[in-house]
C-alpha positions in Angstrom: -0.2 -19.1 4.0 0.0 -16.9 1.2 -3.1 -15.0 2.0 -1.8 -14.7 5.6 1.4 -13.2 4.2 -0.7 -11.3 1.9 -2.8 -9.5 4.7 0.4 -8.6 6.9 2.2 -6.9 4.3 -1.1 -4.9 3.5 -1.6 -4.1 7.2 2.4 -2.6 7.1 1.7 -0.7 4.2 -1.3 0.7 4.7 0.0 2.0 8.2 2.9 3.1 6.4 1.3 5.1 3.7 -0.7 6.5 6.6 2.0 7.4 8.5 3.7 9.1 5.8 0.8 11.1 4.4 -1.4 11.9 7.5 1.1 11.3 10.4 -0.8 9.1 11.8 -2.3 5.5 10.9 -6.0 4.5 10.1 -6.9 2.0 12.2 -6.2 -1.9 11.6 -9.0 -2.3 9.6 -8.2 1.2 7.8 -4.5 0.0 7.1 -5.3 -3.3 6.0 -7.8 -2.0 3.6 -5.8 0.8 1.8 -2.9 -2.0 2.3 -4.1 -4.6 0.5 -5.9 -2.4 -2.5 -2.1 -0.2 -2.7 -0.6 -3.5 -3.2 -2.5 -3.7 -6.2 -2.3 -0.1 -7.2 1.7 -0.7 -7.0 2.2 -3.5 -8.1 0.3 -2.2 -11.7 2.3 1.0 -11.6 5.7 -0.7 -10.9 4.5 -2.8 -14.0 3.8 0.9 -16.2 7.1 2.1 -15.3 8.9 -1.0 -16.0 10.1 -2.6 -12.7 9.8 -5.8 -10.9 8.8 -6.9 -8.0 10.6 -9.2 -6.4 10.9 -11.0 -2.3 9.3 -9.8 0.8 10.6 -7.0 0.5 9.8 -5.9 -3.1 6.2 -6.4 -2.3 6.3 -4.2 0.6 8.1 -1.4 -1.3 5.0 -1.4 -3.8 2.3 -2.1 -1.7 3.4 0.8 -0.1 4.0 3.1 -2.6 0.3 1.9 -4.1 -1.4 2.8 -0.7 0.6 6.1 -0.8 -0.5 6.9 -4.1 -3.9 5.4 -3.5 -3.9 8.0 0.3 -2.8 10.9 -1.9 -5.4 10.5 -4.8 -8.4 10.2 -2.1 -7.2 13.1 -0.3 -7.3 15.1 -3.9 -11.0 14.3 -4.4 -11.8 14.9 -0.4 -10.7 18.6 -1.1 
């Protein structure tokens, strides 16, 4: 269940971080993808910076910023 759980909250962020740096989404299997590795990314910067991650919520929250972050830096080395 938690893999299940895991994969949703991915799929949000990653459509998320697309939405807010591209205007647009990437696709399920885009989102899911840059989801699920910006979990990751945030949940390690949240850790540098000092805060926790806590709930539903919480994990959302960084997954998302991760996949932001994660949408901004590959949009760096594209250019």
């Amino acid at each position: 269940m938690n893999l299940i759980l895991f994969l949703i909250i991915g799929a949000i962020a990653g459509w998320l971080a697309g939405t807010i740096m591209k205007g647009k989404g990437f696709g399920i299997v885009g989102n899911l993808g840059i989801g699920v590795i910006g979990a990751f990314l945030g949940k390690f910067l949240f850790g540098v910076i000092g805060l926790s991650v806590h709930g539903m919520i919480g994990q959302l929250i960084a997954a998302t910023a991760g996949a932001v972050v994660l949408v901004w830096v590959v949009n760096m080395i594209k250019k």
